[in-house]
Backbone as XML, in Angstrom:
<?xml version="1.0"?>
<chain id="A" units="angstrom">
  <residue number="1" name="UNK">
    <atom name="N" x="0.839" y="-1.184" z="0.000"/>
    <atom name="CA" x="0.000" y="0.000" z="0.000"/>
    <atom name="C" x="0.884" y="1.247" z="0.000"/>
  </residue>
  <residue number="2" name="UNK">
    <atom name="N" x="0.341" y="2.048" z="-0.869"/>
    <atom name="CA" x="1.251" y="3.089" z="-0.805"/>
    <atom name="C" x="0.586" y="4.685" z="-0.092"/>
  </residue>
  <residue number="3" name="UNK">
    <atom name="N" x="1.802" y="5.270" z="0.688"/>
    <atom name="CA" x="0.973" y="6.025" z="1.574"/>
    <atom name="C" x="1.072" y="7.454" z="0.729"/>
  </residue>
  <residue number="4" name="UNK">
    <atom name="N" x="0.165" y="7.971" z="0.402"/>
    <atom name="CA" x="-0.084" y="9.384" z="-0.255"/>
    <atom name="C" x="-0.383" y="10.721" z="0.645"/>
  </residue>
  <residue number="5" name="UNK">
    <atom name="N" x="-0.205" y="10.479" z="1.318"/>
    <atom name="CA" x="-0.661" y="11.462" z="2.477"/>
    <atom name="C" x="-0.070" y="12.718" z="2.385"/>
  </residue>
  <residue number="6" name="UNK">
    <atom name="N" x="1.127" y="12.334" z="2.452"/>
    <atom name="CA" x="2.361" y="13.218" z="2.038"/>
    <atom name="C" x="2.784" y="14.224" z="0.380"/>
  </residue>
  <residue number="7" name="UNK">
    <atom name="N" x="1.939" y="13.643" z="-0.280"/>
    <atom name="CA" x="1.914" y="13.766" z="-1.505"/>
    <atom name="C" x="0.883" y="14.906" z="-1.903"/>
  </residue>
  <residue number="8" name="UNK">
    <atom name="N" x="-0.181" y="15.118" z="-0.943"/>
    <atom name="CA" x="-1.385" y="16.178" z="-1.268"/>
    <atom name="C" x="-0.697" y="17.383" z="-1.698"/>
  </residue>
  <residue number="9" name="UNK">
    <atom name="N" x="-1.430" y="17.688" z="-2.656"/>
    <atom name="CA" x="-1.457" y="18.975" z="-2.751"/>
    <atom name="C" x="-2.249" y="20.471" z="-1.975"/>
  </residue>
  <residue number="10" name="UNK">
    <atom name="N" x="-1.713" y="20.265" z="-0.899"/>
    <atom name="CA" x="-2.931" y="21.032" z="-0.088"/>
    <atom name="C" x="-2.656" y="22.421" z="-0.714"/>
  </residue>
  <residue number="11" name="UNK">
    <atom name="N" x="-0.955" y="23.175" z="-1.200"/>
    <atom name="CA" x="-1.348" y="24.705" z="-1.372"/>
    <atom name="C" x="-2.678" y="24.202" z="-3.267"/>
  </residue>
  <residue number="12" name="UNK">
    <atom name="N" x="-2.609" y="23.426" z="-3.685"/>
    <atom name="CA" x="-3.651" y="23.585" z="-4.974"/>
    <atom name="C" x="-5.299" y="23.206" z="-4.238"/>
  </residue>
  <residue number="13" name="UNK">
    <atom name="N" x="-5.469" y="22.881" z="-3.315"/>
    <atom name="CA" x="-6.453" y="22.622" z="-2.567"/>
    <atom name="C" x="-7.068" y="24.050" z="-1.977"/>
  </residue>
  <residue number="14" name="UNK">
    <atom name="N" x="-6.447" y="24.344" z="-1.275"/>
    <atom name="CA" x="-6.183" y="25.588" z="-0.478"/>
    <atom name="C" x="-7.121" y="27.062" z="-1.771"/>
  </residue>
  <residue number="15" name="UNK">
    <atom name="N" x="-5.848" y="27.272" z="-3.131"/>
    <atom name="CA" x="-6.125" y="27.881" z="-3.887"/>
    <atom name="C" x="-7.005" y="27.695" z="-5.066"/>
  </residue>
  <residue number="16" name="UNK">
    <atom name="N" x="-8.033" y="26.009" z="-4.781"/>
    <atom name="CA" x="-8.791" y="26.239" z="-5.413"/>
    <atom name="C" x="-10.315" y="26.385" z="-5.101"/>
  </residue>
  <residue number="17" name="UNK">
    <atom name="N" x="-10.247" y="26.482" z="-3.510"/>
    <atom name="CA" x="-11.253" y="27.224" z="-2.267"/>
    <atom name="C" x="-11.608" y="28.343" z="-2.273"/>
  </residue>
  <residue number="18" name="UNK">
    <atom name="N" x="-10.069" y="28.814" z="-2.082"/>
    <atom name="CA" x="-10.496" y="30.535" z="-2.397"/>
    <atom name="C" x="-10.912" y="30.809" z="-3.893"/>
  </residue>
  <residue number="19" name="UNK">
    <atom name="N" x="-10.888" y="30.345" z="-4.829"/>
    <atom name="CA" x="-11.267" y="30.618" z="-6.139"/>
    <atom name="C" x="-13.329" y="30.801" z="-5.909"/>
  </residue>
  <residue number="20" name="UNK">
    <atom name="N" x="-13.002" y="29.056" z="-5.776"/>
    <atom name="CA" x="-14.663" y="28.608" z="-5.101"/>
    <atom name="C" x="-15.497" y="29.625" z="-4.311"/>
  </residue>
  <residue number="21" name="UNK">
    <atom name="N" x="-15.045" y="29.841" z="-3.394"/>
    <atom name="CA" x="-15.224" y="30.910" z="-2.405"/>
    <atom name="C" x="-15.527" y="32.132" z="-2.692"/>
  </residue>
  <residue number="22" name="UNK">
    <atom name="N" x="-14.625" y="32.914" z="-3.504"/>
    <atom name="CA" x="-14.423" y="33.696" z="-4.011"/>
    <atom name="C" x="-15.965" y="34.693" z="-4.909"/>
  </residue>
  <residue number="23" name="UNK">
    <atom name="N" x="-15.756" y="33.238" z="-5.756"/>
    <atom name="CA" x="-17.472" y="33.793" z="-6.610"/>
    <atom name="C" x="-18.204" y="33.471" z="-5.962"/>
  </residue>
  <residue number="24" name="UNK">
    <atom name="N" x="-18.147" y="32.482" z="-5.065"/>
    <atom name="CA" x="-19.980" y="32.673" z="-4.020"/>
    <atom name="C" x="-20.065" y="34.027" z="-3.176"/>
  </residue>
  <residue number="25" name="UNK">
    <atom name="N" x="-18.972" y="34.611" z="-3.010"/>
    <atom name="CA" x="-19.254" y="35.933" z="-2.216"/>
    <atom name="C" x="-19.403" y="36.885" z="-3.175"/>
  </residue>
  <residue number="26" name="UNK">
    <atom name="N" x="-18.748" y="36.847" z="-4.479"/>
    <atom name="CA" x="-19.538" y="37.820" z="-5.776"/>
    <atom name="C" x="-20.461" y="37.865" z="-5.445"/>
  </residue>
  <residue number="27" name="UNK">
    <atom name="N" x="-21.219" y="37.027" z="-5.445"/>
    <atom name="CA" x="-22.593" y="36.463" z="-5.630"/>
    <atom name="C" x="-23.385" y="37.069" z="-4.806"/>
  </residue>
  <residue number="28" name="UNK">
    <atom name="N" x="-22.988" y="36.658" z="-3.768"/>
    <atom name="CA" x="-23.734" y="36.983" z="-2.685"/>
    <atom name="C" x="-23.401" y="38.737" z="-2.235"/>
  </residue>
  <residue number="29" name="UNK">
    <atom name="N" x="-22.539" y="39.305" z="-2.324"/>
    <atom name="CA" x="-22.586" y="40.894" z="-2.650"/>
    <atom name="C" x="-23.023" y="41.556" z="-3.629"/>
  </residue>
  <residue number="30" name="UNK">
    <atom name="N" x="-22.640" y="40.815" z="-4.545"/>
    <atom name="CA" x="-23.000" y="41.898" z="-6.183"/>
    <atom name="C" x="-23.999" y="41.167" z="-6.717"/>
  </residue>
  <residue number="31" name="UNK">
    <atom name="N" x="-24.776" y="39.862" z="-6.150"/>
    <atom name="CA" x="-25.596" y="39.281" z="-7.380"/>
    <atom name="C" x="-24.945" y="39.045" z="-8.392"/>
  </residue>
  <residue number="32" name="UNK">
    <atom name="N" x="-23.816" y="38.610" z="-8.129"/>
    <atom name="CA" x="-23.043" y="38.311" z="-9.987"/>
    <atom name="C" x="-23.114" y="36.895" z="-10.241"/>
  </residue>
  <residue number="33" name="UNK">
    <atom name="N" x="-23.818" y="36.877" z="-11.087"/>
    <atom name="CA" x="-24.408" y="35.409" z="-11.603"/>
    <atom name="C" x="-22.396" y="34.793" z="-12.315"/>
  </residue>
  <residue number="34" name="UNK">
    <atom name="N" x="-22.312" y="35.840" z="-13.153"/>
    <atom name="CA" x="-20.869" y="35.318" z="-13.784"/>
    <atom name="C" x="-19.769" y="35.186" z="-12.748"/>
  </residue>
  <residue number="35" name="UNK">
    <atom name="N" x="-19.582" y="35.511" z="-11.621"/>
    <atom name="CA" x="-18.475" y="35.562" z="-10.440"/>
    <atom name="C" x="-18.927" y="34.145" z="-10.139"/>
  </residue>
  <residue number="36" name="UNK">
    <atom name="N" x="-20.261" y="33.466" z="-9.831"/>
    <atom name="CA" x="-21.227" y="32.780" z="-9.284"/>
    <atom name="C" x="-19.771" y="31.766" z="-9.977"/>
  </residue>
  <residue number="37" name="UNK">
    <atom name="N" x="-20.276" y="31.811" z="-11.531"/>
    <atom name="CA" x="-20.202" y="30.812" z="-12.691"/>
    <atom name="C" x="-18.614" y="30.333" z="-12.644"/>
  </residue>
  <residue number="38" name="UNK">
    <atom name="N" x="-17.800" y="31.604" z="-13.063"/>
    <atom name="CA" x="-16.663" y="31.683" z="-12.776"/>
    <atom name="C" x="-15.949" y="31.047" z="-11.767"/>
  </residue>
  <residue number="39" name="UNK">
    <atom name="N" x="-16.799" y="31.323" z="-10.618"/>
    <atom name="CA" x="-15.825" y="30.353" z="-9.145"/>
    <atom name="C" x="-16.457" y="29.120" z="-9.430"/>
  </residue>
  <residue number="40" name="UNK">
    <atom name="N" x="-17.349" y="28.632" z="-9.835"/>
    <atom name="CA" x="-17.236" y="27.275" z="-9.842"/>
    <atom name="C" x="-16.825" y="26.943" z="-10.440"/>
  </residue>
  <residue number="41" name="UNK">
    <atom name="N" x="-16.863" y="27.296" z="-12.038"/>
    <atom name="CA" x="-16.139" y="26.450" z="-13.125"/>
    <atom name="C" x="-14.218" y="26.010" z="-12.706"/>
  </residue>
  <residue number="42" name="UNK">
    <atom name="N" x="-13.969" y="27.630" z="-12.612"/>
    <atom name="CA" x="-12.442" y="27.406" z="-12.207"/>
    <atom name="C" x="-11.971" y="26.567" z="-11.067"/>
  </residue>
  <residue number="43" name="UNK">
    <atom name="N" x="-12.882" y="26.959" z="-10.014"/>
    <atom name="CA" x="-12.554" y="26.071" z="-8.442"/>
    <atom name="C" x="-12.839" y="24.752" z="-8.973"/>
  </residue>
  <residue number="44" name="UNK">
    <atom name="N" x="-13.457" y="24.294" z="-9.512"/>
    <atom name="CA" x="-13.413" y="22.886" z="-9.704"/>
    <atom name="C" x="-12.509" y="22.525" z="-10.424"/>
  </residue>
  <residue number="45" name="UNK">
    <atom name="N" x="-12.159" y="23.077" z="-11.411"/>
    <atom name="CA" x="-10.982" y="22.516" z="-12.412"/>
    <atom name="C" x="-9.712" y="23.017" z="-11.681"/>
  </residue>
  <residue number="46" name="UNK">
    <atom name="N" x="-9.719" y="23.469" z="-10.534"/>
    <atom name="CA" x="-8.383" y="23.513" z="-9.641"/>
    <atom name="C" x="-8.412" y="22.416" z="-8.698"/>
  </residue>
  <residue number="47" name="UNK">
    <atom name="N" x="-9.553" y="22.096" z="-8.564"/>
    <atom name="CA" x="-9.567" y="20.841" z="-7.391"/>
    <atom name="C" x="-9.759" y="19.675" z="-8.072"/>
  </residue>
  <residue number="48" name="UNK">
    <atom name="N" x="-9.540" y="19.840" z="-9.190"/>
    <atom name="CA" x="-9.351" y="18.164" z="-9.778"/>
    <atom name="C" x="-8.180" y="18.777" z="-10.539"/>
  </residue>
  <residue number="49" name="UNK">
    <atom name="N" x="-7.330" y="19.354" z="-10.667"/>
    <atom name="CA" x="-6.032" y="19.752" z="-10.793"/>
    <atom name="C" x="-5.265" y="19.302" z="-9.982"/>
  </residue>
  <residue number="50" name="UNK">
    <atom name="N" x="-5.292" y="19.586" z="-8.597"/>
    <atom name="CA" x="-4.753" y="19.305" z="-7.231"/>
    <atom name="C" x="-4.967" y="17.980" z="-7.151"/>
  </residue>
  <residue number="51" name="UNK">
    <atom name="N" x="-6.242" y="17.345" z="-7.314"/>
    <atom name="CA" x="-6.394" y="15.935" z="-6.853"/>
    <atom name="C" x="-5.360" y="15.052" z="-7.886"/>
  </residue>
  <residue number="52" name="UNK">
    <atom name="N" x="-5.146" y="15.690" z="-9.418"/>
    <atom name="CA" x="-4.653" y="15.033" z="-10.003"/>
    <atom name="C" x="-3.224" y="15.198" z="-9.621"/>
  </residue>
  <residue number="53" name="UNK">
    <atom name="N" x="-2.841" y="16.211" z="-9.330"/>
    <atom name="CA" x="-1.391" y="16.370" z="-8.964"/>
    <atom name="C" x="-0.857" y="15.350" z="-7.708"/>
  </residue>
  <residue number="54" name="UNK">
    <atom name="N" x="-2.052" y="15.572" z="-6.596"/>
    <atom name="CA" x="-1.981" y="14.296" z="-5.315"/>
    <atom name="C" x="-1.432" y="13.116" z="-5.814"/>
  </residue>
  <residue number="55" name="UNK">
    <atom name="N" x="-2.504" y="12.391" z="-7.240"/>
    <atom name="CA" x="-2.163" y="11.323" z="-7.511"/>
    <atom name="C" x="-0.894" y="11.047" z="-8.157"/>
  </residue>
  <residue number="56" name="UNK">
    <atom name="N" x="-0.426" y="11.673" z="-8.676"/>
    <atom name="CA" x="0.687" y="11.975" z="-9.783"/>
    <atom name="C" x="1.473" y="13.124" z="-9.694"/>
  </residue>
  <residue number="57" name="UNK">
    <atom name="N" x="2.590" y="13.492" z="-9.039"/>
    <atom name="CA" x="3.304" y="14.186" z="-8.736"/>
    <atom name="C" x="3.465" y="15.506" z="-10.057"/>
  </residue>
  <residue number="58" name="UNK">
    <atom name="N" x="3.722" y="14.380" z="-11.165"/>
    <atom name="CA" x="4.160" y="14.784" z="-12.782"/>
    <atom name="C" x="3.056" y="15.257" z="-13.394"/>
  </residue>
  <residue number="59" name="UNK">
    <atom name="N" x="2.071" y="14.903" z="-12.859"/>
    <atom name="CA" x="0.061" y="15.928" z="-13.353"/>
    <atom name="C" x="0.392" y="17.152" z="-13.286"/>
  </residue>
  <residue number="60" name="UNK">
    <atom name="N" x="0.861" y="17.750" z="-13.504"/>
    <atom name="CA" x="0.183" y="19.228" z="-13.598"/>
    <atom name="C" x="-0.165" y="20.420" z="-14.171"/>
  </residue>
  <residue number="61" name="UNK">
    <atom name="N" x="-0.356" y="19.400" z="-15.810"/>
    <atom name="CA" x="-0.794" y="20.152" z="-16.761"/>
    <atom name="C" x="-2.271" y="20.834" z="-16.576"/>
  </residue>
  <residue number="62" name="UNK">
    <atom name="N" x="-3.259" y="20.337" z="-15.720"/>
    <atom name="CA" x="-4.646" y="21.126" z="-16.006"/>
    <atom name="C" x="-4.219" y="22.294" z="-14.679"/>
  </residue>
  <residue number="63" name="UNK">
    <atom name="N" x="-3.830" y="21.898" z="-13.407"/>
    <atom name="CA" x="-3.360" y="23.295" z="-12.933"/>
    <atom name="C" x="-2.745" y="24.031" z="-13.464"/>
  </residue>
  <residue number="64" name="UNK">
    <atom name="N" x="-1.613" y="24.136" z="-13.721"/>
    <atom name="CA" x="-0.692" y="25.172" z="-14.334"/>
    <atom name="C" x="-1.859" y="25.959" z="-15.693"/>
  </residue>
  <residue number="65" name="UNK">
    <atom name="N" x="-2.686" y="24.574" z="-16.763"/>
    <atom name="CA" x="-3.453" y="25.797" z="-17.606"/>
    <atom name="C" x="-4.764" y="26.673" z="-16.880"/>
  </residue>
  <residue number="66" name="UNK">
    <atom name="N" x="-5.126" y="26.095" z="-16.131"/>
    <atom name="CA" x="-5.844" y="27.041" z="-15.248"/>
    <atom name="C" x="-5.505" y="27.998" z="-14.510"/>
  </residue>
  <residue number="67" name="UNK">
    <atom name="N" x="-4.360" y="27.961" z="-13.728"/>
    <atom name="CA" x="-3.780" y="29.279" z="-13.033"/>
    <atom name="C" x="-3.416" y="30.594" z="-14.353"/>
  </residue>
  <residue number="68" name="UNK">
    <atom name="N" x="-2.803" y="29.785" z="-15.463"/>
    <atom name="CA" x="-2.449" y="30.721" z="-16.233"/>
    <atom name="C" x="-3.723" y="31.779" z="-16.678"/>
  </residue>
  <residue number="69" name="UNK">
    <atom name="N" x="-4.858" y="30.091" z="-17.345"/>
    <atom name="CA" x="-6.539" y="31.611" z="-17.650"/>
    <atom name="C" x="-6.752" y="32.044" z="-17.204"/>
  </residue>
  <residue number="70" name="UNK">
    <atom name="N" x="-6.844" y="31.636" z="-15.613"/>
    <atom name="CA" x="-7.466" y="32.685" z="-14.398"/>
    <atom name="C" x="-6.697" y="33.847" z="-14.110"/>
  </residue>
  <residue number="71" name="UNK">
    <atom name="N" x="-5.309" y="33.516" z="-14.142"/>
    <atom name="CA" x="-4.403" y="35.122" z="-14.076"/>
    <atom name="C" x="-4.906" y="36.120" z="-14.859"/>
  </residue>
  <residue number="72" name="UNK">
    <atom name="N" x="-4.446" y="35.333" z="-16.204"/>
    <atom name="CA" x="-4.888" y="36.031" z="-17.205"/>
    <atom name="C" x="-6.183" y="36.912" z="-17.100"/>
  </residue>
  <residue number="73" name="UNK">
    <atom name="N" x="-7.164" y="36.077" z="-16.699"/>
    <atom name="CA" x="-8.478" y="36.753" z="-17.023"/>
    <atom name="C" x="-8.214" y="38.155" z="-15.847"/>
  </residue>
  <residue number="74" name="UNK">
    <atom name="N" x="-8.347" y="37.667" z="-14.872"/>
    <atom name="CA" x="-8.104" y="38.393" z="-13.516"/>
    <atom name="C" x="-7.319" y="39.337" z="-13.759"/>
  </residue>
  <residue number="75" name="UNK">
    <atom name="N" x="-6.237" y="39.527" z="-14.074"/>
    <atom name="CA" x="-5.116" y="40.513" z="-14.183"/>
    <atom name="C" x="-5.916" y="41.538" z="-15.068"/>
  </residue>
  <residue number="76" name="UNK">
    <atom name="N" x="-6.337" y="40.864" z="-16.480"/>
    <atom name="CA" x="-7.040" y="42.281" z="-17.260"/>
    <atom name="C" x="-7.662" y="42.696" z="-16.441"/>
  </residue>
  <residue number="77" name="UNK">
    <atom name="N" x="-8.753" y="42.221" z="-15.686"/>
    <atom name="CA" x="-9.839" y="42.999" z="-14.676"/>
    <atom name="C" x="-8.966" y="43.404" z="-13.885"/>
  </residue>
  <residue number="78" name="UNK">
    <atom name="N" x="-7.848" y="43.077" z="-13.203"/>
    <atom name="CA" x="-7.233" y="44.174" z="-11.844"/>
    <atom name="C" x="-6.561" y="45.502" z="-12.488"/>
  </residue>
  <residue number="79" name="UNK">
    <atom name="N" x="-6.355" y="45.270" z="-13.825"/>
    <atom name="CA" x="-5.697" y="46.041" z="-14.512"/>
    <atom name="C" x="-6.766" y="47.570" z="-15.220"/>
  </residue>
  <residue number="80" name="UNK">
    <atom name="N" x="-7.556" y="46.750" z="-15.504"/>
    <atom name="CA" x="-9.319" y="47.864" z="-15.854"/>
    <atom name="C" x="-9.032" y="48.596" z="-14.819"/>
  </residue>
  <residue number="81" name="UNK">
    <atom name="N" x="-10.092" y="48.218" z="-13.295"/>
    <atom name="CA" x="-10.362" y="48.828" z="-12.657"/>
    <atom name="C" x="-9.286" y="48.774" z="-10.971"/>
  </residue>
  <residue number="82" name="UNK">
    <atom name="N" x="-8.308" y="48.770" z="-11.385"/>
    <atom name="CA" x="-7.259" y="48.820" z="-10.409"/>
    <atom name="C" x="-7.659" y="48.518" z="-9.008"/>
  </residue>
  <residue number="83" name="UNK">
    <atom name="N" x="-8.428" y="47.713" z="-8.882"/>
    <atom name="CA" x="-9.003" y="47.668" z="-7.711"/>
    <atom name="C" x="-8.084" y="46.102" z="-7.062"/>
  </residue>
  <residue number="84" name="UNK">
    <atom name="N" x="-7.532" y="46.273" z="-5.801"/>
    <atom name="CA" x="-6.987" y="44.497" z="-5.673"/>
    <atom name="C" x="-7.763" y="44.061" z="-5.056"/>
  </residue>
  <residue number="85" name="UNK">
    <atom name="N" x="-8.803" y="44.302" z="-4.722"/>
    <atom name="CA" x="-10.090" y="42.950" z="-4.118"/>
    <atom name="C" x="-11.515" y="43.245" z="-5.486"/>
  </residue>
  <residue number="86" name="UNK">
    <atom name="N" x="-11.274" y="41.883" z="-5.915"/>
    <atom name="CA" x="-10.339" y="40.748" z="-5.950"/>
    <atom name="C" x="-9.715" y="40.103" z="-6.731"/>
  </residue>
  <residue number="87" name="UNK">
    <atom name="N" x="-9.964" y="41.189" z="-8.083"/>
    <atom name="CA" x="-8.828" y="40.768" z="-9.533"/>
    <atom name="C" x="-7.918" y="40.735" z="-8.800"/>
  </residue>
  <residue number="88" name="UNK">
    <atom name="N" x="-7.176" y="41.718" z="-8.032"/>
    <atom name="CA" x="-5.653" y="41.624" z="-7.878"/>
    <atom name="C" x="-5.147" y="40.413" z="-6.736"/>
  </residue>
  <residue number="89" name="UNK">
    <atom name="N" x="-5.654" y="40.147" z="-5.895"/>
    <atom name="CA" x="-5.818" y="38.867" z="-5.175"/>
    <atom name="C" x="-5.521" y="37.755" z="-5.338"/>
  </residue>
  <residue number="90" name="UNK">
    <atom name="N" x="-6.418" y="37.670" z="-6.686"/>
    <atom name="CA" x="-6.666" y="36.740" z="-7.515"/>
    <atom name="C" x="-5.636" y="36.439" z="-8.931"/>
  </residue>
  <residue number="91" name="UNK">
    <atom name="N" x="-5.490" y="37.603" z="-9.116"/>
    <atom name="CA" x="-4.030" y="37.657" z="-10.210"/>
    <atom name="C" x="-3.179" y="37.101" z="-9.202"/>
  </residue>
  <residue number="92" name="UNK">
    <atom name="N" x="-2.653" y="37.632" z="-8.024"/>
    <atom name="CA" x="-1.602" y="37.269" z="-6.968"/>
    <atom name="C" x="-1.562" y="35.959" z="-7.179"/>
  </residue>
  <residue number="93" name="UNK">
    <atom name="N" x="-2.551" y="35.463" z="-6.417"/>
    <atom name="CA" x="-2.253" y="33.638" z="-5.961"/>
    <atom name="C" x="-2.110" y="33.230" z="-7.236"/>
  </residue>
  <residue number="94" name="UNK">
    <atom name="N" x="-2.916" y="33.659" z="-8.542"/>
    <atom name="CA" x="-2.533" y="32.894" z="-9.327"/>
    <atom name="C" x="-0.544" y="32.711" z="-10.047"/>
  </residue>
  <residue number="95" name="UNK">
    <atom name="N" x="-0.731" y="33.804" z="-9.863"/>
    <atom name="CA" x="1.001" y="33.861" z="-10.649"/>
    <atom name="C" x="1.783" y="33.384" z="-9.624"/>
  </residue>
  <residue number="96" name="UNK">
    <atom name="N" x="1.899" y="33.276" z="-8.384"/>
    <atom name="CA" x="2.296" y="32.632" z="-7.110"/>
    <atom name="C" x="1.991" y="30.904" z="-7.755"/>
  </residue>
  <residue number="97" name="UNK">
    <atom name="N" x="0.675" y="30.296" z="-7.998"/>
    <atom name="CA" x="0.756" y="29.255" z="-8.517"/>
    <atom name="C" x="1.215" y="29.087" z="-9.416"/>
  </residue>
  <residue number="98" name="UNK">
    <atom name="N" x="1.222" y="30.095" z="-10.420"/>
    <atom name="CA" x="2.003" y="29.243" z="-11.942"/>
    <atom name="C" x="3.619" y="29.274" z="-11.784"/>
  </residue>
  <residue number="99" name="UNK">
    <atom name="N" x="4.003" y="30.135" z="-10.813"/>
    <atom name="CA" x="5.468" y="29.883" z="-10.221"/>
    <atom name="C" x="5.891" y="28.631" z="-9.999"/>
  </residue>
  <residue number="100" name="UNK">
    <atom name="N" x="5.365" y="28.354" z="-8.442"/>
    <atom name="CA" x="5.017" y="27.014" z="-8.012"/>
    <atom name="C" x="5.111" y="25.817" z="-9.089"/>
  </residue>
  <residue number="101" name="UNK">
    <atom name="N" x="4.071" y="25.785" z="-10.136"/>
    <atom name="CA" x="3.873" y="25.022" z="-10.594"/>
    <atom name="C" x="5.049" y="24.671" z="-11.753"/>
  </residue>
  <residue number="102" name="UNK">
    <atom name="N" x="5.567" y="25.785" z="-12.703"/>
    <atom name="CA" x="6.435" y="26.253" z="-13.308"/>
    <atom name="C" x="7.883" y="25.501" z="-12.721"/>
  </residue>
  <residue number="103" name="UNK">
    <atom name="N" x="8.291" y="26.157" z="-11.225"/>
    <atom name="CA" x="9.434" y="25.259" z="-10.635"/>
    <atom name="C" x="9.194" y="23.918" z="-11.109"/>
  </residue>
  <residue number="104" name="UNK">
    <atom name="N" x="8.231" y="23.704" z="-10.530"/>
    <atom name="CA" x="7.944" y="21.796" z="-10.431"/>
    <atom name="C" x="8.364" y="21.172" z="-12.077"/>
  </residue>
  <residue number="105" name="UNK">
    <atom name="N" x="7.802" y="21.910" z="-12.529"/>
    <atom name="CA" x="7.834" y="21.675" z="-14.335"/>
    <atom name="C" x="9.668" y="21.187" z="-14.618"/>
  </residue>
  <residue number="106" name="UNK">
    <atom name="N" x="10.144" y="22.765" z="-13.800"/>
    <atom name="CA" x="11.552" y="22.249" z="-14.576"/>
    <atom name="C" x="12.272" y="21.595" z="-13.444"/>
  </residue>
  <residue number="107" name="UNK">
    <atom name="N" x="11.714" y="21.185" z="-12.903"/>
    <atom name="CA" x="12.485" y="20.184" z="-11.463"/>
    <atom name="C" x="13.143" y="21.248" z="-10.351"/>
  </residue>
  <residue number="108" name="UNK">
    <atom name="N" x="12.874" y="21.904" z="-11.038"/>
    <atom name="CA" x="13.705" y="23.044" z="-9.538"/>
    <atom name="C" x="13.150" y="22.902" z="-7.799"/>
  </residue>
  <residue number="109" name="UNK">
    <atom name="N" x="11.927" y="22.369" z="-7.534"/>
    <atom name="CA" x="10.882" y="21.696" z="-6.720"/>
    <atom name="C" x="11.076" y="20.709" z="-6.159"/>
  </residue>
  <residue number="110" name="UNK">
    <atom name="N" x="11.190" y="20.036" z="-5.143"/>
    <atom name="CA" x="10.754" y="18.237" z="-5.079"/>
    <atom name="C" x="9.364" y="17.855" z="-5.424"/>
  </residue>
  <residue number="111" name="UNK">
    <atom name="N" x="8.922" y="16.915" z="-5.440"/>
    <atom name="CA" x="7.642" y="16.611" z="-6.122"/>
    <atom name="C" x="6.593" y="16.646" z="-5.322"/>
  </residue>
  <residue number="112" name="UNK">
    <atom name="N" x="7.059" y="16.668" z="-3.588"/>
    <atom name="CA" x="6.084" y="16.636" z="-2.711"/>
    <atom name="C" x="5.910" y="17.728" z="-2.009"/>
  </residue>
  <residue number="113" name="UNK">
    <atom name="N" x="4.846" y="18.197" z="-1.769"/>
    <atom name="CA" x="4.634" y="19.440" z="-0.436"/>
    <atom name="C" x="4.563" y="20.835" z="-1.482"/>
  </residue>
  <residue number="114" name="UNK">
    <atom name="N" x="4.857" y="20.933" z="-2.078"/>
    <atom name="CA" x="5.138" y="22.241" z="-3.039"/>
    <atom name="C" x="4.274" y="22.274" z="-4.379"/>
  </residue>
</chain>
């Protein structure tokens, strides 16, 4: 049996909560049906990013392309209306993850915890 415990990806866990999170409080402040849409679509495809990374150290092609759209998207919006809650927040963690993830890519990383 092999023990995986050690292997989680909790910071892709972590950052794909606050994503989740994130648009339910759109939501629930602004009525933004698309913040709504947005945090789920992305939070989920970060948490089966993460889960895939758990399983497979070497997974981390659907995180890394998700941190990148979500920067992306996010950054134009922090960049519009210069506001950092919560494009800029949200640009943050993301480029913080595609770092992260980026190391791992070229081995600069160990495969676990990071």
């Amino acid at each position: 049996m092999i023990d995986r415990r050690h292997n989680n990806d909790i910071i892709g866990y972590a950052y794909a909560l606050t994503v989740t999170v994130g648009g339910a409080i759109g939501y629930l402040k602004a009525g933004s049906l698309p913040s709504l849409g947005a945090g789920i679509v992305f939070g989920t495809a970060l948490c089966y990013g993460a889960y895939q990374l758990s399983e497979n150290p070497k997974n981390y092609q659907l995180s890394l392309g998700t941190s990148i759209l979500l920067g992306a998207f996010m950054g134009a919006r922090f960049y519009n209306s210069g506001k950092f809650m919560p494009a800029g927040l949200i640009t943050t963690l993301s480029l913080l993850n595609v770092g992260r993830l980026g190391a791992r890519a070229m081995g600069w990383l160990p495969d676990s915890r990071f």
